[in-house]
C-alpha positions in Angstrom: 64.8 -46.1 51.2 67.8 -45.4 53.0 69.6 -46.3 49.5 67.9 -43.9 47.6 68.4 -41.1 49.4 72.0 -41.8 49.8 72.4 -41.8 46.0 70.1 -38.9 45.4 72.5 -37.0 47.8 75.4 -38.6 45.9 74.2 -37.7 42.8 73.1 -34.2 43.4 76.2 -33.8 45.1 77.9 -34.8 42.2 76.0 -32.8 39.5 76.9 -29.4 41.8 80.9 -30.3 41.6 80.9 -30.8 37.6 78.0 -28.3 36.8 78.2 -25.5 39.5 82.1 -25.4 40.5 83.4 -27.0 37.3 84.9 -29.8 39.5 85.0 -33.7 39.1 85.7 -36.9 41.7 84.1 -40.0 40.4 84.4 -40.7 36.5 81.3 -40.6 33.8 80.8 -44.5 34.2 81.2 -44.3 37.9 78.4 -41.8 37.9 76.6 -43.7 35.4 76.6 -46.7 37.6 75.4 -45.0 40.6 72.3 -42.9 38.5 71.6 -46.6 36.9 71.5 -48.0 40.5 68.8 -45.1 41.8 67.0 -46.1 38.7 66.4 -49.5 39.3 65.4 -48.8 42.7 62.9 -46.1 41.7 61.8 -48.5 38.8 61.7 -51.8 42.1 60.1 -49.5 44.6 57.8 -46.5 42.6 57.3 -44.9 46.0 60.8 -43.9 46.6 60.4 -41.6 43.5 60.5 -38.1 44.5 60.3 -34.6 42.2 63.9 -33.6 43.5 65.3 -37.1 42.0 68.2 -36.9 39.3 66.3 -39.5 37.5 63.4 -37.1 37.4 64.5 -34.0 35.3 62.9 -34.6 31.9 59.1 -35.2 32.0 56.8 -36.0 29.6 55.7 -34.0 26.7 52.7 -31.5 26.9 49.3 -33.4 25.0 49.6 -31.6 20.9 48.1 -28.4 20.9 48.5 -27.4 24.5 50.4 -24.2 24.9 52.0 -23.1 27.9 50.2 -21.7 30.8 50.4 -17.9 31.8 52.0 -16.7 35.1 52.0 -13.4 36.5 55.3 -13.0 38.5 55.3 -12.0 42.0 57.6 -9.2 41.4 58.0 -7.8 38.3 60.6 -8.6 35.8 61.7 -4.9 34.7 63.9 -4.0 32.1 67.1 -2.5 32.9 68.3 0.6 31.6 70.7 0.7 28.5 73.3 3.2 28.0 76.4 3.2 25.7 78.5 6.5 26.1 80.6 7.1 29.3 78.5 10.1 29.2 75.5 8.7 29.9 76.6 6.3 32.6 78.3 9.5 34.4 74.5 11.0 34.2 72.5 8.0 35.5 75.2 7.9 38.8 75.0 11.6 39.1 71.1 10.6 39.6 71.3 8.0 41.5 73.3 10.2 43.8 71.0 13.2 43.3 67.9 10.9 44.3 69.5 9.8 47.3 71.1 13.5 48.8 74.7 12.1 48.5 77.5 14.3 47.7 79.3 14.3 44.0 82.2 12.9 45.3 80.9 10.4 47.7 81.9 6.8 46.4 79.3 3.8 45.9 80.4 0.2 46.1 79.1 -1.5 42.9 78.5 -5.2 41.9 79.4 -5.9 38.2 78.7 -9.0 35.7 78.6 -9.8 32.7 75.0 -8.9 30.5 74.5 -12.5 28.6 72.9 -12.3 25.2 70.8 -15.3 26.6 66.7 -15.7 27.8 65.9 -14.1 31.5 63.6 -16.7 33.6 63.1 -17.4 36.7 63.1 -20.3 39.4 61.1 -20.4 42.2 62.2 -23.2 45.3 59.5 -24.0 47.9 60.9 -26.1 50.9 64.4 -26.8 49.5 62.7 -28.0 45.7 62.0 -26.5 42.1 58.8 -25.9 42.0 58.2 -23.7 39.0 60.1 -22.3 35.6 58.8 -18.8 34.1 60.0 -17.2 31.6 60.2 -13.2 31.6 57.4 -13.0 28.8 56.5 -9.0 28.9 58.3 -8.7 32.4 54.5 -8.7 34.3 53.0 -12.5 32.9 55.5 -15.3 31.8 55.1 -18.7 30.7 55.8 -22.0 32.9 58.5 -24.1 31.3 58.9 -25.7 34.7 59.2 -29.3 32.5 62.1 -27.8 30.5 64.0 -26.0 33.1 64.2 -28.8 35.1 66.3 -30.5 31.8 68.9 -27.9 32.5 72.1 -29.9 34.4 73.9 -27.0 36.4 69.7 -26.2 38.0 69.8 -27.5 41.0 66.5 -29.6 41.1 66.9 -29.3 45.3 68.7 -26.7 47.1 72.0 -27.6 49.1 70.9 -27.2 52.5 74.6 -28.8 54.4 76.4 -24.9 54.2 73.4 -23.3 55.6 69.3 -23.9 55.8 67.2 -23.5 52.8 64.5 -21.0 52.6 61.3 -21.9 52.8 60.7 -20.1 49.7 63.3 -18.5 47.2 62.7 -17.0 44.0 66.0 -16.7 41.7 66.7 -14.8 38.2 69.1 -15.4 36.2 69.9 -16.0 32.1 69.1 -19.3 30.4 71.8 -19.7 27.7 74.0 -21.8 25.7 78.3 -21.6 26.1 79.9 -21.1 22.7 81.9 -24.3 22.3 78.8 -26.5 23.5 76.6 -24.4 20.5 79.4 -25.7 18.0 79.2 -29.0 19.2 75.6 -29.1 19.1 75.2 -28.0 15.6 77.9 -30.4 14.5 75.7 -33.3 16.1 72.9 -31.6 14.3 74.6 -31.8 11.2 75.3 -35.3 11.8 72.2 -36.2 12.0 70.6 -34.2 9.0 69.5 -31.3 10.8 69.4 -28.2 10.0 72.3 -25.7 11.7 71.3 -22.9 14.5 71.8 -19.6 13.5 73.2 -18.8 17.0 73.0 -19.6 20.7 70.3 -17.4 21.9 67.7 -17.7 19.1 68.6 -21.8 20.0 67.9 -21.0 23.5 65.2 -19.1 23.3 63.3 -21.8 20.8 64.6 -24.7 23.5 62.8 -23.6 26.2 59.2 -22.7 24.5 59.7 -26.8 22.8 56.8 -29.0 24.0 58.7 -32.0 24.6 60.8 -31.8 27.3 62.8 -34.9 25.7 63.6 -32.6 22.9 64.7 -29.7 25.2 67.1 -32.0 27.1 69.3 -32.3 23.6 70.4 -29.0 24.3 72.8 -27.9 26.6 71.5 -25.1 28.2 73.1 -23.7 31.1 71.7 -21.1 34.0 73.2 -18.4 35.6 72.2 -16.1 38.5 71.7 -12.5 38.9 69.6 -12.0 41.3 66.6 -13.5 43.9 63.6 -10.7 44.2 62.3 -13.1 47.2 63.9 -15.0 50.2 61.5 -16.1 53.0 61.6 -18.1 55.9 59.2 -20.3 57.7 57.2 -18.7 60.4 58.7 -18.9 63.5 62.1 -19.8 62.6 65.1 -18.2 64.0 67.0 -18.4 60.6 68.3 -14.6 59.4 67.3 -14.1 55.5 68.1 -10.6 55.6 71.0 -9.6 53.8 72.5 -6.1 53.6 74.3 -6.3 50.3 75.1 -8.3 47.2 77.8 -10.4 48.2 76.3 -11.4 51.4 73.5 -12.7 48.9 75.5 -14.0 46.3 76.9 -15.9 48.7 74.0 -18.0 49.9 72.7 -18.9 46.7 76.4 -20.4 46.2 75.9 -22.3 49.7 72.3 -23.3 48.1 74.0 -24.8 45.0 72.9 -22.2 42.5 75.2 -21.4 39.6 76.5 -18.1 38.4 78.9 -17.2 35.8 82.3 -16.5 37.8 82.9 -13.4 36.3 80.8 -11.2 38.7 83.2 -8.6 40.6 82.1 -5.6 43.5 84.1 -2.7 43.1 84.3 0.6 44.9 83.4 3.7 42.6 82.3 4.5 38.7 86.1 4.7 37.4 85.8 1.0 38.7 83.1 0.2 36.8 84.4 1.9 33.6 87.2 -0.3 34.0 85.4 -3.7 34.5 83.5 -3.0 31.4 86.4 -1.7 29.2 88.5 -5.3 30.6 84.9 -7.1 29.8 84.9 -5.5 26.6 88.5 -6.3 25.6 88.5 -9.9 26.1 84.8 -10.1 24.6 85.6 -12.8 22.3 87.8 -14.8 24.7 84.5 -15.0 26.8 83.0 -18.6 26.8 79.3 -17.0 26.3 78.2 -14.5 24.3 78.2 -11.0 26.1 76.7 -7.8 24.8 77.3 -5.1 28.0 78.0 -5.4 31.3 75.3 -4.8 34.5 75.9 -2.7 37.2 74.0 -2.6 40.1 74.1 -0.8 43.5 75.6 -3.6 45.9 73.8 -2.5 49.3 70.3 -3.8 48.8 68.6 -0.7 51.5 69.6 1.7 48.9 68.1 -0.2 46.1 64.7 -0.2 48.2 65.1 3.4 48.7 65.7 4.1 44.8 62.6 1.4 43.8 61.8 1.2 40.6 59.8 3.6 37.7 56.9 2.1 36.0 59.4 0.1 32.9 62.9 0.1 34.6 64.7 0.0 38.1 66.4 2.9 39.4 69.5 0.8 41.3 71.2 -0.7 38.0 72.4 -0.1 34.5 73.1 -2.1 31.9 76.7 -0.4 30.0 76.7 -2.3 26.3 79.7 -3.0 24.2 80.1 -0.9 21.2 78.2 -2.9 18.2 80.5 -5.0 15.8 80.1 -4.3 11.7 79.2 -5.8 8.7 79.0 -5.0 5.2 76.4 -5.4 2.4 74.9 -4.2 -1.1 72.1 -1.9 -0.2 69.6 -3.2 -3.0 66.6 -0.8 -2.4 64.7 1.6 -0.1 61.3 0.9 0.6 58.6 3.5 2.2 56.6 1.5 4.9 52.6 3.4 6.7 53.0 2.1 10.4 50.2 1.5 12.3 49.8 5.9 13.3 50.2 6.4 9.5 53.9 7.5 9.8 55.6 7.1 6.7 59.3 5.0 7.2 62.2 4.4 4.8 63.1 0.5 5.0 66.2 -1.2 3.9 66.5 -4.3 1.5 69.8 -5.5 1.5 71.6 -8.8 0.3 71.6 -10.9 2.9 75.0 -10.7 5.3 75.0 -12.0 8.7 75.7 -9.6 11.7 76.9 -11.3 14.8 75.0 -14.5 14.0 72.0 -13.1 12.5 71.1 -12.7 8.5 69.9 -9.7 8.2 68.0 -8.3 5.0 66.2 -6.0 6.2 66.3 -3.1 8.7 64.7 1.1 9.4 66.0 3.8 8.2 64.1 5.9 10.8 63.4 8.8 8.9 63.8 10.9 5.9 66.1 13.1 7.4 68.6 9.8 8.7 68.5 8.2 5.1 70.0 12.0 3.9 72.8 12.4 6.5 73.9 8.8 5.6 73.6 9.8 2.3 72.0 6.3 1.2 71.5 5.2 -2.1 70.3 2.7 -4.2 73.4 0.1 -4.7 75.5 1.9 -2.4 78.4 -0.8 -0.3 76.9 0.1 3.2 78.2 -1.1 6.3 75.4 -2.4 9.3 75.5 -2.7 13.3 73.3 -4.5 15.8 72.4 -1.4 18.1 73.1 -2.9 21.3 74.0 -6.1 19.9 70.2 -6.8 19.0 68.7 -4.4 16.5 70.3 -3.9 12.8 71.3 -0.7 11.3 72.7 1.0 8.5 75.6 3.5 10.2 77.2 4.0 7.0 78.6 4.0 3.0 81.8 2.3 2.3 81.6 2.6 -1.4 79.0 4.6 -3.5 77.1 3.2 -6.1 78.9 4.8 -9.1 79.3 4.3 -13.2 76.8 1.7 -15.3 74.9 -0.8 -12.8 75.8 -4.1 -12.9 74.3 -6.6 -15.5 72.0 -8.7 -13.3 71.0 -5.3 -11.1 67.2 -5.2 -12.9 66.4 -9.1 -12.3 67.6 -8.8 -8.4 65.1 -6.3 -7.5 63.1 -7.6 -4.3 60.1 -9.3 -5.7 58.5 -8.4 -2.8 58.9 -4.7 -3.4 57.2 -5.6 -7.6 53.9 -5.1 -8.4 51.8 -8.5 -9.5 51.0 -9.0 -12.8 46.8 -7.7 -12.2 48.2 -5.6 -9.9 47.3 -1.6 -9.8 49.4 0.8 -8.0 46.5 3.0 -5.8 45.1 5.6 -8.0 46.2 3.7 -11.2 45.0 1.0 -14.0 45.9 -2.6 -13.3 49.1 -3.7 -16.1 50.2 -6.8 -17.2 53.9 -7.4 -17.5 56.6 -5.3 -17.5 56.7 -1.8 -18.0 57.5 -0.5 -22.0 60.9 0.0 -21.2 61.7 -3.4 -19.8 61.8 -2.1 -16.4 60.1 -4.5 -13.7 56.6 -2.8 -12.1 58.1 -1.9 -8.8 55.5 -0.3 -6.2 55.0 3.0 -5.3 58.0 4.7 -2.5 60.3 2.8 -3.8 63.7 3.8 -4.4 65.6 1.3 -6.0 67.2 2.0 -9.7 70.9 1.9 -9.6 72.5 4.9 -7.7 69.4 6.6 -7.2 69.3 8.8 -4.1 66.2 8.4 -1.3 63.2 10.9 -1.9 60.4 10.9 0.3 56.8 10.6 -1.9 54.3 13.2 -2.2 51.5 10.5 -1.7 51.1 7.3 0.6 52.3 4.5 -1.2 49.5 2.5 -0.1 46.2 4.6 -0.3 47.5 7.5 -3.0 46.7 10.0 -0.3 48.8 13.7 -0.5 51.4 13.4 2.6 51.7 15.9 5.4 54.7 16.6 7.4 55.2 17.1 10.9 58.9 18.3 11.6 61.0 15.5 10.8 58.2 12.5 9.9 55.9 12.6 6.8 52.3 11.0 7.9 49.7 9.8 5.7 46.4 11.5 7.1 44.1 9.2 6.1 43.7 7.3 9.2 40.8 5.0 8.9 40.9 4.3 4.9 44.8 3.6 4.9 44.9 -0.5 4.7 48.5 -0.8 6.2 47.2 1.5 9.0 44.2 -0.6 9.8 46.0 -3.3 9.5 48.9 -2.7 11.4 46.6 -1.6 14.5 44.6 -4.7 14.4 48.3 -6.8 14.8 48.8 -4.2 17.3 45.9 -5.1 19.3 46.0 -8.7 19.3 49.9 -8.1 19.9 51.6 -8.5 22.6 51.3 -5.0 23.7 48.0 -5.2 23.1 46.0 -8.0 24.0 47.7 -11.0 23.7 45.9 -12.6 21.0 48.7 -15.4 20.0 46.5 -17.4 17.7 46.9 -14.2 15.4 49.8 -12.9 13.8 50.4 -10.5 11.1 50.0 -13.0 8.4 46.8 -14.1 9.4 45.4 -10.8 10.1 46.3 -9.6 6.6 44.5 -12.9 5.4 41.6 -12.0 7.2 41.1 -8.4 5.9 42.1 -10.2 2.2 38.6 -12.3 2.9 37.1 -9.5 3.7 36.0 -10.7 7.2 37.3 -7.6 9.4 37.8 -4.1 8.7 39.8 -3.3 12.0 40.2 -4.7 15.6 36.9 -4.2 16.6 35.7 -7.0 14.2 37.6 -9.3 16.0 35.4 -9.9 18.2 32.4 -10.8 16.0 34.1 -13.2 14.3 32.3 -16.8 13.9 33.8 -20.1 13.7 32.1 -21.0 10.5 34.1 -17.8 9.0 37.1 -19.3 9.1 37.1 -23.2 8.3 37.8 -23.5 5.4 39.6 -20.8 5.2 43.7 -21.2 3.8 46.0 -22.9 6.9 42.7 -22.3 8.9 41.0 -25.7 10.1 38.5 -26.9 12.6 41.2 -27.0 15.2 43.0 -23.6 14.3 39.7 -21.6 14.5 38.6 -23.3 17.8 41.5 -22.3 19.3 41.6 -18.7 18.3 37.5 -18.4 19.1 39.0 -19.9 23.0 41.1 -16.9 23.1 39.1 -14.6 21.5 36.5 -15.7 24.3 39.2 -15.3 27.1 40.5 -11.9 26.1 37.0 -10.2 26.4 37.6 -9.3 29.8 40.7 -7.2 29.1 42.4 -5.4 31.9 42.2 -1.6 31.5 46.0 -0.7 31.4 46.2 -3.7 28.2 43.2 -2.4 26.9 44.0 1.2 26.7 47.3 0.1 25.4 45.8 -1.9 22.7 43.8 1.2 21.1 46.8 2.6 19.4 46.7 6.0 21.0 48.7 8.4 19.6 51.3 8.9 23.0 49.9 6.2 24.6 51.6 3.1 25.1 52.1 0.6 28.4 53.6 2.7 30.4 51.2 5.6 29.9 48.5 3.4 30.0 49.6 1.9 33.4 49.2 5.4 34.9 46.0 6.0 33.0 44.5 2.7 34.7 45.8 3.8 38.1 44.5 7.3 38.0 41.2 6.7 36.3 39.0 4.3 37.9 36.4 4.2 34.6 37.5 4.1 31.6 34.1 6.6 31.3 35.7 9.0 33.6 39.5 9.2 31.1 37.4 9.9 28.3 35.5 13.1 29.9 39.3 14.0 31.1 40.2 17.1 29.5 43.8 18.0 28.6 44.7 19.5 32.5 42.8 16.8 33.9 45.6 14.3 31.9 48.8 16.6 32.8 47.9 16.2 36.3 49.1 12.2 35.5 53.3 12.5 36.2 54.9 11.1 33.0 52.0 13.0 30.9 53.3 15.8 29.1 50.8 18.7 26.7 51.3 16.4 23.7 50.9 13.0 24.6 47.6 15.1 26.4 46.4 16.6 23.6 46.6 13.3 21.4 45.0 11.7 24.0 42.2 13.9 24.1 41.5 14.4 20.2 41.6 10.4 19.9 38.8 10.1 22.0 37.0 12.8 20.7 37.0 11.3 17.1 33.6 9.7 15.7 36.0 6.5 14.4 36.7 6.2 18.2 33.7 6.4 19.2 32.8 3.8 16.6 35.8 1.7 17.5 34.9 1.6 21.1 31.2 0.5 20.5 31.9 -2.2 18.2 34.4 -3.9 20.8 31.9 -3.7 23.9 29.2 -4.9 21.6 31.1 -7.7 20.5 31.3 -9.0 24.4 34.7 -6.8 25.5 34.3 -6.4 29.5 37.0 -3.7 31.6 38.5 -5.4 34.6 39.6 -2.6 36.3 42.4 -2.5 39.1 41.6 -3.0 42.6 41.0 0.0 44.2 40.8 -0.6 48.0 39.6 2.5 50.1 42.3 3.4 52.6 45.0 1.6 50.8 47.6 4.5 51.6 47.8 7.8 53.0 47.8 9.4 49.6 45.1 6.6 48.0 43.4 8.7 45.3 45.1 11.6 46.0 47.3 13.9 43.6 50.5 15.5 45.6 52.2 18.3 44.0 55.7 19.4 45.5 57.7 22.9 45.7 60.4 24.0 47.6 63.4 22.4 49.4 62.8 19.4 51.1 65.0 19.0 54.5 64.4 15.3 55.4 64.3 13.5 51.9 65.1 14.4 48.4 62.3 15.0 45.6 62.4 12.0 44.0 63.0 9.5 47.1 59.5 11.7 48.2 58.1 11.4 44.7 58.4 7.6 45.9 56.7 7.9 49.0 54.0 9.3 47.9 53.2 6.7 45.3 54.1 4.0 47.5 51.6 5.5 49.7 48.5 5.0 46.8 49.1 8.6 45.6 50.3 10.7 42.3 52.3 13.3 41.7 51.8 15.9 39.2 54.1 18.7 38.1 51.7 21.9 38.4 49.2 22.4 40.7 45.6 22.9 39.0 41.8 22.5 40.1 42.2 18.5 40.8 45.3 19.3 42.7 44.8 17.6 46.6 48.1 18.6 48.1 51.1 21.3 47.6 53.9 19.6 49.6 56.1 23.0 50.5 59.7 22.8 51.2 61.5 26.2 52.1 62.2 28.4 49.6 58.8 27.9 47.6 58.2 28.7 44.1 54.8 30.2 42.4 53.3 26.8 42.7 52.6 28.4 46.8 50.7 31.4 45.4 48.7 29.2 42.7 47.8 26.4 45.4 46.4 29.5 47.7 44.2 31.0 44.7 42.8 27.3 44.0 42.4 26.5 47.6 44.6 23.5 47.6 45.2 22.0 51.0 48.8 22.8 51.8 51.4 20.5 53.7 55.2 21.8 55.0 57.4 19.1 55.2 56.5 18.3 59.1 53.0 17.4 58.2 54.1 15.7 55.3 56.4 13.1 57.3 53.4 12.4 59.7 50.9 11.5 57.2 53.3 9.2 56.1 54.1 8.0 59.5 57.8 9.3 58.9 60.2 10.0 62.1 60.1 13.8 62.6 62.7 16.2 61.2 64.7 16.4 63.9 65.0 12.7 64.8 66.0 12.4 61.2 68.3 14.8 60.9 70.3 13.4 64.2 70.3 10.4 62.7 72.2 11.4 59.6 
């Protein structure tokens, strides 16, 4: 026993010099000798074996079928906000500095690192071990990879506890990736062994860590790096301080604790600092052993990051700066006119295929009518592509014009996606066989793609024949519930993940299933029988049991998903996330009345009108029905009475506020169960009045709104009074 530990300890020891502090003391065969040596104990005496054992990182495959189970993080994986102009950095500080009552000129310290183009996760240690891999999933519910993360070498599967004492529990983020020279390697191996090649290291990754067999995953050599740890406890009792005040002090216990990060993290003092890290960054981008799209930086004293918090998608306290996108060039073979899932008509790319960064792309928007005409795109025009932000691929410009007699093979390379079968009828014409009497091929309607042809938009919907309408900029087909890519498209949309979370259906198979005439539109989904679908083309016994198991889970659907799902016009997570808090029915949103919605912060006239007229459609109404018939049951956020001093209650402000500034009071109130609208109205509860109040005072006294100067406010929130606040600044 006493063996064992000593050569877990070795080990372990050992795997943290190479992995973590890219040191080395014994040679490969002398570690070899010493793992081969814990082995055979382990293998002599079975109840020496513990999880936190080198022997024991790769586990045994998951039983065929078996996906991955979901977990809803503790705290919230939020995105961070991208910007790319100096410009807008210089804005977010200013607001950052606006939110907390700073002066312009005052200087914040800031901690920098790189942004990896790799997969976010995170690690949660309980008592010292690795208890549990997520990945970020849709930044609320993840999957547990726990099997594959602990293949990856430089994760420590027990925290160092000789520097300082573990936490009890310890939850750390970081990026899941693969270095550049270790992808190269690995796809030479691959090659060696008749594999196919990776395209590049972070579509490798992120297929690594969602593999089954944790055998397989071990093949690959991921790497982890930490950014952050959103929980740090101690036991009950124990006299150990946890609290840190700032970054560094932070950073540097997870180093004591054995976790990795990348090296290249710096804290500097100021925003000319931070322009400077990310221009050095930037410069030596391809010098970089991983591949790096941006830098991250984030406020480095941890109070004022509690005091900024978070809105409902991002958090206030970081940015994320990106690189400026790196270009490709390609033959642009056609422009095709797509009907999303709202009916709004968009011009789509077909390209030959070129690869951008270490993705083919063939395909990518145009946006809008209005884009393709300032590019000036046409039909066999030389156009040159970015990833925006290093992910999404866009056409940003003609290098050559398409020009003089097209070339001979330009006919027989048109898409054959974008052609017309041969019993095939465009809508609102005969079927034709063949080719067209000039030799042409049949291409479908909104197409632009004869040589040097410039972009027009189409009078009618390509897919239904129906006459257009503009709105501004965008071009909409009004035919709403008779449009097939429409009804489509929400259906995917619904069993998305924004919408649902159906992952048994993809677009593929919900197409095949309004080809078999077996749903007209996501509330058939739920009336679908088992003995529909065996039988059915890649459907089998298995394949239809499975989706009817999730079918049957989804029908309770939370309300903030489930409002999400409906395809609202102006509605999407974020709105519906405030919806679900401020409505406790979803009876109670659908009598709401445009005012009643504007009340909601973050809900503007628009997105209230749309709102409104969606639910007061008949096809709504007839939506709705057929999903609660077909079994579909709200769970509705818990709503505990007394929650906050603001629970239920919607808080307008006006004025100058002494103590606090706007937003940090915005905060409070929400952190307090409250929500805080922009104009006082009937449903108004409070006016919050600062000094120097605007018409909102005279309205609030007409409507009889209860009315609270600052003074009051603090108390109700159990705030230090003014005075004692203002001596302590």
């Amino acid at each position: 026993m006493e063996r064992a530990a000593a050569l877990r300890a070795e080990l372990l020891r050992h795997d943290r010099l190479y992995y973590v502090e890219g040191a080395q003391e014994v040679s490969d065969a002398e570690y070899d000798g010493l793992f081969r040596e814990l082995k055979g104990l382990e293998a002599e005496h079975p109840e020496l074996v513990v999880p936190e054992s080198p022997t024991q990182r790769v586990g045994s495959a998951l039983p065929e079928g078996q996906g991955f189970d979901k977990v809803e993080h503790a705290v919230p994986m939020l995105s961070i906000e991208s910007l790319f102009a100096v410009e807008e950095v210089q804005d977010f500080v200013e607001k950052i500095q606006r939110f907390l009552g700073l002066e312009a000129d005052e200087v914040l310290s800031w901690s920098c690192e790189p942004k990896f183009d790799g997969v976010s996760a995170s690690v949660i240690y309980e008592e010292g071990r690795l208890v549990r891999g997520v990945t970020r999933g849709d930044g609320v519910v993840g999957e547990e990879v726990t099997a594959n993360f602990r293949t990856i070498r430089n994760l420590p599967l027990a925290l160092d506890g000789s520097r300082r004492p573990v936490p009890r529990l310890l939850e750390v983020r970081g990026e899941v990736l693969i270095a550049r020279a270790r992808f190269e390697a690995f796809n030479a191996e691959r090659e060696g062994r008749g594999e196919a090649r990776l395209a590049n290291p972070r579509n490798a990754t992120a297929g690594a860590i969602r593999r089954n067999d944790p055998l397989e995953v071990a093949r690959y050599p991921l790497e982890f790096h930490t950014y952050a740890a959103p929980r740090v406890e101690g036991a009950e009792g124990e006299e150990q301080d946890l609290s840190f005040k700032t970054q560094r002090e932070l950073s540097a216990a997870l180093a004591d604790w054995g976790l990795p990060d990348s090296g290249f993290g710096r804290t500097v003092e100021g925003l000319e600092a931070c322009l400077a890290y990310h221009a050095d960054l930037e410069s030596r981008r391809a010098e970089l052993p991983f591949e790096v799209d941006g830098v991250v930086c984030k406020l480095e004293r941890l109070d004022l990051r509690d005091r900024l918090g978070t809105t409902a998608r991002t958090t206030r306290w970081q940015y994320a700066h990106k690189f400026a996108a790196l270009e490709a060039v390609t033959t642009l073979r056609a422009i095709e006119v797509q009907v999303g899932v709202n009916g709004r008509l968009t011009p789509r790319a077909h390209l030959d295929p070129v690869e951008v960064m270490g993705v083919v792309v063939r395909h990518t928007t145009l946006h809008n009518e209005d884009h393709v005409h300032a590019l000036g795109l046409g039909a066999g025009d030389r156009v040159s592509l970015k990833r925006a932000g290093d992910v999404i691929p866009q056409v940003v410009g003609v290098t050559r014009k398409a020009k003089g007699k097209a070339p001979a093979d330009w006919l027989e390379r048109v898409p054959e996606a974008l052609c017309l079968g041969p019993d095939e009828a465009a809508p609102g014409a005969p079927a034709q066989e063949g080719l067209a009497f000039d030799g042409e091929p049949r291409v479908r309607p909104g197409v632009t793609w004869r040589w040097a042809e410039a972009f027009t938009m189409p009078d009618l919907c390509p897919a239904c024949g129906t006459e257009v309408v503009r709105e501004g900029k965008y071009v909409q087909c009004p035919n709403t519930h008779g449009c097939p890519p429409q009804r489509v498209g929400r259906t995917v949309h619904f069993a998305g993940r924004s919408g649902l979370e159906i992952e048994a259906l993809g677009e593929k198979l919900v197409q095949q299933l309004f080809d078999e005439g077996l749903i007209e539109g996501p509330g058939d989904l739920f009336h679908l029988a088992q003995e529909q679908l065996v039988g059915l083309e890649r459907w089998g016994e298995k394949s239809a049991s499975n989706l009817m198991a999730q079918l049957e889970e989804r029908r309770r659907a939370p309300f903030a998903r489930f409002l999400a799902a409906l395809s609202i016009p102006g509605l999407g997570e974020a709105t519906g996330k405030l919806l679900a808090r401020s409505f406790a029915s979803l009876e109670e949103l659908r009598a709401a009345d445009e005012e009643a919605l504007q009340v909601v912060d973050g809900i503007g006239p628009k997105d209230a009108a749309k709102i409104v007229g969606w639910f007061a459609r008949p096809e709504s109404e007839a939506l709705l029905e057929r999903l609660f018939t077909g079994g579909v049951e709200l769970v509705y956020p818990d709503r505990a009475a007394g929650g906050g001093a603001f629970e239920g209650k919607s808080v307008v402000f006006t004025g100058t506020l002494v103590g606090t500034t706007r937003a940090e009071a915005k905060k409070l109130v929400e952190d307090a169960g409250g929500r805080v609208a922009s104009s006082v109205s009937a449903r108004t509860d409070f006016l919050v009045q600062g000094g120097k109040p605007g018409s909102k005072a005279k309205k609030a006294e007409e409507a009889g709104v209860t009315v609270l100067l600052e003074p009051d406010f603090r108390a109700r929130l159990g705030l230090e009074p003014l005075e004692d606040a203002a001596a302590e600044a």
